[in-house]
C-alpha positions in Angstrom: 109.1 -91.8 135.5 106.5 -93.9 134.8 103.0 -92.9 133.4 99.8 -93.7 134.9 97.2 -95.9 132.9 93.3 -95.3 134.5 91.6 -98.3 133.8 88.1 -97.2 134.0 88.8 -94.0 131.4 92.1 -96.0 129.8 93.8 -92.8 129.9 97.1 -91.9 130.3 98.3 -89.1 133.0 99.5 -85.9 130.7 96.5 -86.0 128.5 98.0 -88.7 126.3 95.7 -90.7 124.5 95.4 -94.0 124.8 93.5 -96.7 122.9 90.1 -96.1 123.5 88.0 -93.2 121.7 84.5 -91.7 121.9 81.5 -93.2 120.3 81.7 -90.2 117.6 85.0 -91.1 116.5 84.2 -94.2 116.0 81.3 -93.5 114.4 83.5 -91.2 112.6 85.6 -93.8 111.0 83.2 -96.3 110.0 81.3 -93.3 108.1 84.9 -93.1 106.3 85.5 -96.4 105.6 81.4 -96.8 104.6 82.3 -94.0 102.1 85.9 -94.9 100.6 86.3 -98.5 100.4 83.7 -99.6 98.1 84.7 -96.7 95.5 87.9 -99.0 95.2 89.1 -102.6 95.1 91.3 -103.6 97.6 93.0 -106.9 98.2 94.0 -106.8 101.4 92.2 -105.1 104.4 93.8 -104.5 108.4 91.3 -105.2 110.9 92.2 -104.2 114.6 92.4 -101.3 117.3 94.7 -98.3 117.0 97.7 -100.2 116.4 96.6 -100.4 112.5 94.2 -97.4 113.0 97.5 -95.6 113.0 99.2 -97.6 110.5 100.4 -95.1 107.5 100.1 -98.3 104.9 100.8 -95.5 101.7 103.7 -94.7 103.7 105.6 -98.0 104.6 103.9 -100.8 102.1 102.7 -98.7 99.2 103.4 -101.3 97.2 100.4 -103.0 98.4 96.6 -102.2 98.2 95.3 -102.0 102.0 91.8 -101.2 103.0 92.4 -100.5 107.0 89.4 -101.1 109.4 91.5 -100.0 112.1 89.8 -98.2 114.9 91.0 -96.8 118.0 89.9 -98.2 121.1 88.2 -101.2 119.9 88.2 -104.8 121.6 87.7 -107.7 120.2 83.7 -107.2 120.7 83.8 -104.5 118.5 85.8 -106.1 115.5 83.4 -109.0 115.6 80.4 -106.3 115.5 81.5 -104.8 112.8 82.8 -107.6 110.5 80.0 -107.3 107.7 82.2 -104.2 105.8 85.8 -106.3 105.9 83.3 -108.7 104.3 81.6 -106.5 101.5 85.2 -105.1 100.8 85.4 -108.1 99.3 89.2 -108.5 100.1 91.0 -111.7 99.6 93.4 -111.2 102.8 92.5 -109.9 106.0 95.9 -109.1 108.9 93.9 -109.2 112.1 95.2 -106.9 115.6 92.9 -107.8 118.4 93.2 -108.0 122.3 95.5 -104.8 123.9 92.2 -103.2 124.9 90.8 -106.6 126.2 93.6 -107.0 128.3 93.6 -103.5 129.5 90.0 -103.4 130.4 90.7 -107.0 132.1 87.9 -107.9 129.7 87.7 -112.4 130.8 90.2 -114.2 128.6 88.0 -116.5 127.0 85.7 -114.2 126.0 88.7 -112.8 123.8 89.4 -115.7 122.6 85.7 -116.7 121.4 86.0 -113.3 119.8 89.2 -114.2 117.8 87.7 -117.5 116.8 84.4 -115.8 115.7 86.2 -113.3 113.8 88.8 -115.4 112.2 86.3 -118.3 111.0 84.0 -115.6 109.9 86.6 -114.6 107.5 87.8 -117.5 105.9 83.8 -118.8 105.6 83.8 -116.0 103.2 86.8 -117.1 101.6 89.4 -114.7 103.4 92.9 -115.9 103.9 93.4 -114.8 107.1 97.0 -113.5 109.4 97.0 -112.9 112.8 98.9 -111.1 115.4 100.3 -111.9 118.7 100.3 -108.1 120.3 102.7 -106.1 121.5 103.5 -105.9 125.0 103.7 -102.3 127.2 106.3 -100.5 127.8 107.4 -100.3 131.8 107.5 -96.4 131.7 103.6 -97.3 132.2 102.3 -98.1 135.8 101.8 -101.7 136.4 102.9 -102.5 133.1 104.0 -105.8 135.0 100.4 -106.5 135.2 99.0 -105.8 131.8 101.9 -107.2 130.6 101.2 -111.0 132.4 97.8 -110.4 130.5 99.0 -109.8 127.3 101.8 -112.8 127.6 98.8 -115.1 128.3 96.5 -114.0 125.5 99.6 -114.2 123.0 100.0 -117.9 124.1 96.1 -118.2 122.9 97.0 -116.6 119.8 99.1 -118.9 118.8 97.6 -121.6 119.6 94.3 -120.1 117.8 96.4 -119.8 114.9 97.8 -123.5 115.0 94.3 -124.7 115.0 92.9 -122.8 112.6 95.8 -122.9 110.4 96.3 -119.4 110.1 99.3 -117.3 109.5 100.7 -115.9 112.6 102.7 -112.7 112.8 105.0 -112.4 115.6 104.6 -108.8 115.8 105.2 -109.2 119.9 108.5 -111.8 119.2 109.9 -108.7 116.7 108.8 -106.0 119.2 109.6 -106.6 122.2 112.1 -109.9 122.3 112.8 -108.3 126.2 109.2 -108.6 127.3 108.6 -105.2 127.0 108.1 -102.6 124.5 111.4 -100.6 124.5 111.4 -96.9 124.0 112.7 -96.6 120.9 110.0 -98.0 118.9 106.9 -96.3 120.9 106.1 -92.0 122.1 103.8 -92.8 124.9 104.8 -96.8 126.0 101.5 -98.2 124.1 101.8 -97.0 120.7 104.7 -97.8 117.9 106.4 -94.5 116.0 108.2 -94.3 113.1 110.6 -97.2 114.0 108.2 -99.5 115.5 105.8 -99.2 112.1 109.4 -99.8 110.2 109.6 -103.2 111.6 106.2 -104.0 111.6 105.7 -103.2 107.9 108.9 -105.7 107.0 107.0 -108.2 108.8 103.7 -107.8 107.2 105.9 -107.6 103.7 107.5 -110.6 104.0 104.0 -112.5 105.2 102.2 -111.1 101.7 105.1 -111.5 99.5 104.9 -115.2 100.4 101.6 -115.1 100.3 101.0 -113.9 96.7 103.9 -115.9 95.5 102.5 -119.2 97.0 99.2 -118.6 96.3 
């Protein structure tokens, strides 16, 4: 059975939750993050959507010292609007997730991508190393997932090529994910978002990525 994704709303049918999330819960988180992250030092922050706003980082890398600016429902507008605390975290990497609710809003591609660029040379003005991600595609229990999936596919191929240019690290969460084209449903509970397995494989990734990193560096 496949589950219906409202566009206008970006709900799922059942009351699942998808991606996006009210203005107070936004507001929510950043009066967290505004609160906790300069009480510590951090060298490493996650900047994205839910996909790291549910990322348990004590959990699979506590071996590393992650401030996450992960917030549900956010494009790529919003991560560029609210860059100035990654900066004043004063982090030396930042892992960047950015574009699942661009493409599922059918936001215009190169907006997206003049986000990503904004975002990433932001950074590394600033003198952040910065990693990005190519993003996982949908699973097909969702409605039209052959759609949102074309999008995704398409803003992946700009990731990489934004990555390439700017000589960033790139992550090939998507690659790792969902080597099918599709998210399968063992590493996701509602056919957008990883579990337990899907954060297992994603956390070796980002591991391998810092170990190198520090070591090189």
């Amino acid at each position: 059975m496949k589950i219906s994704l409202l566009v206008s709303s970006i709900l799922l049918t059942g009351g699942i939750f998808l991606l996006v999330v009210s203005q107070s819960e936004t507001n929510f988180h950043e009066h967290k993050l505004r609160n906790n992250y300069l009480s510590q030092n951090y060298s490493f922050a996650l900047l994205g959507d839910s996909h790291f706003a549910y990322f348990d980082c004590r959990k699979f890398l506590p071996q590393f010292n992650f401030v996450n600016f992960g917030i549900g429902g956010n494009t790529s507008s919003d991560m560029l609007w609210r860059l100035n605390p990654v900066i004043n975290s004063k982090v030396k990497h930042c892992l960047i997730i950015a574009g699942t609710n661009d493409c599922l809003q059918n936001f215009p591609l190169n907006e997206t991508i003049k986000n990503l660029y904004q975002i990433c040379n932001t950074l590394i003005d600033q003198n952040v190393t910065v990693a990005i991600h190519t993003i996982p595609n949908l699973s097909n229990s969702i409605v039209q997932s052959e759609i949102y999936n074309i999008r995704i596919d398409q803003l992946n191929t700009q990731i990489r090529i934004i990555a390439q240019n700017e000589n960033l690290c790139l992550i090939e969460l998507n690659k790792n994910l969902c080597p099918n084209g599709e998210l399968p449903p063992q590493l996701t509970y509602d056919g957008i978002h990883l579990n337990k397995n899907g954060y297992n494989i994603w956390a070796m990734l980002i591991n391998d990525y810092l170990n190198n990193t520090t070591t090189t560096r």
